[in-house]
N, C-alpha and C positions, 0 to 999 in steps of 0.2 A: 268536652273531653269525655272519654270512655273509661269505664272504669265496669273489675269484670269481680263477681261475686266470687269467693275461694271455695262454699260450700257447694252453689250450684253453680258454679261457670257460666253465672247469665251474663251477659253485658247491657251495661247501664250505663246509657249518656245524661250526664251532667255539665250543667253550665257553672262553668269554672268561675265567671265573675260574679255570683250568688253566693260563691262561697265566702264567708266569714272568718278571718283568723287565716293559718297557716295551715291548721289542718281542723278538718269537718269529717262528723260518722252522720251514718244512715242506714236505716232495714232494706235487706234484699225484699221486691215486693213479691217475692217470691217463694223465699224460703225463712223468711227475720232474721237472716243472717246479720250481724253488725260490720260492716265496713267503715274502712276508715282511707280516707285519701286526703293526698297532701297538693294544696294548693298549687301550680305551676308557677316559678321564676318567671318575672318578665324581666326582661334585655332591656333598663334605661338610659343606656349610651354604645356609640355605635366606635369599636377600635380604631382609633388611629391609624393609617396606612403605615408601615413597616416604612423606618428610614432607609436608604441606601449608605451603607456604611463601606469603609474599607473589606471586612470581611466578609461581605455579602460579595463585591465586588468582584472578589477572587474566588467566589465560589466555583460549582463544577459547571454553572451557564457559563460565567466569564470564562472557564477553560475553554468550554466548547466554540465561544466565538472566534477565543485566540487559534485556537486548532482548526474552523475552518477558515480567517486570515490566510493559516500555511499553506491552505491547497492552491490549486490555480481557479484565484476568482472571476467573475466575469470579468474583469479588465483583460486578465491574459488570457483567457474567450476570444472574446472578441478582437483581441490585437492578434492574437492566433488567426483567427479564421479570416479575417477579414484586411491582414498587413504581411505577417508573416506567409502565410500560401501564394498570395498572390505574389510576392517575392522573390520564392521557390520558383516559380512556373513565369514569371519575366523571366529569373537567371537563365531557365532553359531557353527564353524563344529568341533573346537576345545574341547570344552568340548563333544559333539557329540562322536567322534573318541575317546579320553579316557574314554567318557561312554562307548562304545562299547569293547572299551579293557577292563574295568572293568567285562565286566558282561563276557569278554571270560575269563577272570581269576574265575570270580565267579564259572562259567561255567566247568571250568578245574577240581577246586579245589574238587567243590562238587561231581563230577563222583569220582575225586581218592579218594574222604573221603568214598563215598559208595563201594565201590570197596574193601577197606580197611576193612570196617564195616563187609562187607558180608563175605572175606577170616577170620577177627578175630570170627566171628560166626561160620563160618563152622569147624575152626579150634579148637575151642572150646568142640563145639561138637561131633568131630572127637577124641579130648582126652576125655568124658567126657564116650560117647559111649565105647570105646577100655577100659579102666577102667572099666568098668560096666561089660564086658562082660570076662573080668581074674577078678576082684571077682566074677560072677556067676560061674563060671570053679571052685572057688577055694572051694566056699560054697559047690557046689556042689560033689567035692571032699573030705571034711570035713562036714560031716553031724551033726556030735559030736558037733559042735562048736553052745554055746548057743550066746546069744545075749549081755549077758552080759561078754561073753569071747572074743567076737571081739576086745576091746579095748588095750587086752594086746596077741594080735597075732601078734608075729613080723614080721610072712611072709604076714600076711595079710595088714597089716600098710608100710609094703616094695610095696606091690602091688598099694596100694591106692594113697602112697608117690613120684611113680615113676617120673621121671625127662623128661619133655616134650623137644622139639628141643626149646620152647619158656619159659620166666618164670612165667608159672600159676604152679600152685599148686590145689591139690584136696585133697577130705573130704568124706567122708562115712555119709550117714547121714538116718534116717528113717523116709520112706516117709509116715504109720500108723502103729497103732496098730493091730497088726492084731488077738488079743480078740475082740477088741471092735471095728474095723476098723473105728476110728476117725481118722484125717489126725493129723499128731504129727511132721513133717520136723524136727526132733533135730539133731543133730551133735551127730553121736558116734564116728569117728575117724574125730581130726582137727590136722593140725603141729602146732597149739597155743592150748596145754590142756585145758588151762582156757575155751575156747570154747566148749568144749565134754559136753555134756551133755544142753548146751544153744540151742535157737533154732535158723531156719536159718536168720528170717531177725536179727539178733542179728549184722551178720556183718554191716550191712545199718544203713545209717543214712538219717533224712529228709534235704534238703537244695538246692539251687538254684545255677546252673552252668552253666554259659554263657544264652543261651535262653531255658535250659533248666531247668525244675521243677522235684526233683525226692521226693517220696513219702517214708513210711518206708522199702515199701519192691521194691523201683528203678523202674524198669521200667520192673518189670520181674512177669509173671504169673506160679505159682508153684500150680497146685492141685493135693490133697494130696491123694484120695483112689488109687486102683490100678485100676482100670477100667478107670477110667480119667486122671491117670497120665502120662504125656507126656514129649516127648524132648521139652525143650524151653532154651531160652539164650536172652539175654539180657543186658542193662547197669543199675549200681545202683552205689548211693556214699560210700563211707567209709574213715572213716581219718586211715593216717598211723601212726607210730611209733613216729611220731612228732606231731600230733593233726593235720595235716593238709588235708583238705579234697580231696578226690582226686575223681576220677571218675575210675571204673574198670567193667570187663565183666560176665557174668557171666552163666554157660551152665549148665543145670540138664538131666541126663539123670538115669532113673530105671534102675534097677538090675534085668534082668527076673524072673522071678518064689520066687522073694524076696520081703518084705515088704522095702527095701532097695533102697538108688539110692547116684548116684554119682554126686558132685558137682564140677565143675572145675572154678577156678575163675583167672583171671591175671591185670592187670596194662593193660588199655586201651591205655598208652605213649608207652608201648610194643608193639601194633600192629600200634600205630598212627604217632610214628618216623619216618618212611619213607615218610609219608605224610603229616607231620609238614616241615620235611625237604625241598619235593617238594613244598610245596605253599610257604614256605618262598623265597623257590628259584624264582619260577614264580611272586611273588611280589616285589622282589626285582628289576626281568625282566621289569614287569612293569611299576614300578617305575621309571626307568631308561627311558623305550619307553615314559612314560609321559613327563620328561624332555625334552629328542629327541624331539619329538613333539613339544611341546611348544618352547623349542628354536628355530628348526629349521623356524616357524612360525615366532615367535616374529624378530630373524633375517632375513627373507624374509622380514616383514612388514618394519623394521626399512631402509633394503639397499633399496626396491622399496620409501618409503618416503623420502629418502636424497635424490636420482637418482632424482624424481618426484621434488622435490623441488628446486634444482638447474636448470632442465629444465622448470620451470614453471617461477623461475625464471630471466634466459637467455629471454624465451619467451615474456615474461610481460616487459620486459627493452626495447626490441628492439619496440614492438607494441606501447606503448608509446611513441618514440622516432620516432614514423613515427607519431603518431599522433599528437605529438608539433609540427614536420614540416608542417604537413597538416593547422594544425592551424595558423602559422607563414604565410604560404604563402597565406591563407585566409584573411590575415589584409595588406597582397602587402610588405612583406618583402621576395622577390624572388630570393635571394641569398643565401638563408639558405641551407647547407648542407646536403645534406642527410645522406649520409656517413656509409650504412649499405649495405653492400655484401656480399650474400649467395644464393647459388643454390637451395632454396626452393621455399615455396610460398611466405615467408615475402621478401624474394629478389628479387620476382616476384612483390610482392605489391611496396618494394619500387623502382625497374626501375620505377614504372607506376608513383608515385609521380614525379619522375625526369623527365619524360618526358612529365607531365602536368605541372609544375615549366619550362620549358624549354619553350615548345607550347605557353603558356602565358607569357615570357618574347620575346619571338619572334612576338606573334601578337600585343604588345603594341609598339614594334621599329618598326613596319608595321605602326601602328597609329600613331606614331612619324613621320615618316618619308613623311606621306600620309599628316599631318596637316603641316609640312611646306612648 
């Protein structure tokens, strides 16, 4: 120990365990000053580590763990980053994906509808034409035959009548007057008599069918001289045998060198079956990839959030469980267990807990041992 003279401020080391009694004097060798010093306390037992009591318990540590408890701890980290986003951005690509399959079924659908449209027009035309052209042959062969004797020619009503690979049916009809070359469209030869003599939009009717609007005379342009009169086809409505409205096609094609022309008309379901067929088939494909999708999503999300959840919460049990011991040996309870082995990093962190719990039960049996 050091000990420092009051008259001359010299310092003077002395060996404290020499000393005799509680307190020893001695001359400054310097000045004979008398000093006097008092032997140093020794420490012959070492405190007790501090119990963990309730009051301790609630102290302002336990506040602070209680208050970080309330934040979002790692658990909802990582369920956040790694369940919840990924969830967000499925919801987006999922309907994404089914829209994009929607619109290649829309896609599909409407090439085969026109596809269908344009083969039932040409087809249309193709009998409407071929008809027009065996009764000009035939007029032309019978010059005799007045206008009002067309209706009861039976080879000519056989010609008119003829039976297509499809089932349309055709009509003779006049396309003017050729006194007074007003356009007149009437039906001379129809398979419904009641028709002969009525005119052509007689078959139409007005009314609204799916998104479309058709008018009296459908969606079809018929002009009546002969200088203007043209091939055209088209769709128009008409109710059938049952009052019930239906949608059908419909193709005009003139008779050369005749005031005449020919009408061929069929059931739009005729040419649209195979394409009813397909899109029902492809929606039903659809429908089906819809599901595929969706479940196979909904089940990836469901097995990654059980998987996630049991390891989040493995993870959260052990992290805690280092941190009560960190805590525990904070208040000098240095026998507490750690008791977590694993060749990660948590078994990394907790060796290090054990061998600072160790480090510090060994330098205090140092201080034990040094104060006796």
């Amino acid at each position: 120990m050091i000990a420092i003279c009051e008259k001359c401020r010299k310092k003077i080391e002395i060996d404290a365990e020499k000393i005799e009694g509680e307190v020893a004097r001695f001359k400054c060798p310097s000045c004979n000053h008398v000093i006097t010093v008092s032997k140093p306390k020794v420490k012959t037992s070492t405190p007790s580590p501090p119990k963990i009591n309730e009051a301790e318990a609630s102290g302002p540590e336990s506040e602070g763990l209680a208050t970080r408890g309330r934040r979002l701890g790692l658990r909802g980290k990582i369920f956040l980053i790694l369940f919840i986003i990924p969830i967000c951005m499925l919801a987006l690509a999922v309907p994404f994906t089914i829209g994009y399959i929607n619109r290649a079924n829309d896609s599909i659908v409407n090439e085969a509808v026109q596809s269908a449209v344009e083969k039932a027009k040409n087809d249309m035309n193709q009998l409407a034409n071929t008809i027009a052209n065996q009764v000009e042959a035939y007029l032309s062969n019978h010059p005799e035959l007045e206008r009002g004797d067309l209706q009861n020619d039976a080879a000519l009503r056989k010609i008119v009548f003829q039976r297509s690979s499809f089932s349309g049916e055709a009509s003779l009809y006049l396309r003017y007057d050729p006194e007074t070359q007003e356009a007149s469209s009437t039906f001379l030869i129809h398979p419904n008599k009641d028709l002969e003599g009525q005119p052509l939009n007689s078959l139409m009717v007005k009314g609204v069918l799916g998104k479309n609007k058709y008018d009296e005379f459908g969606k079809i342009t018929v002009v009546g001289l002969q200088g203007e009169h043209r091939v055209a086809s088209d769709f128009y409505l008409a109710k059938d045998e049952n009052g019930i409205i239906k949608e059908r096609i419909l193709a005009c094609s003139p008779v050369p060198q005749t005031p005449y022309g020919i009408v061929a008309t069929a059931n739009t379901d005729d040419f649209m079956l195979p394409v009813n067929l397909l899109a029902n088939r492809v929606k039903s494909l659809v429908f089906g990839t819809r599901n595929i999708v969706v479940g196979v999503f909904g089940g990836t999300l469901l097995l990654i959030g059980i998987i996630m959840l049991l390891y989040i919460q493995r993870l959260t049990k052990r992290i805690k469980s280092l941190t009560e011991i960190a805590y525990r040996i904070s208040l000098g309870e240095l026998k507490a267990d750690v008791g977590i082995k694993s060749k990660d990093e948590i078994g990394d962190l907790a060796d290090a807990i054990y061998r600072m719990q160790d480090s510090i039960r060994l330098s205090i049996e140092r201080l034990r041992r040094r104060g006796t």
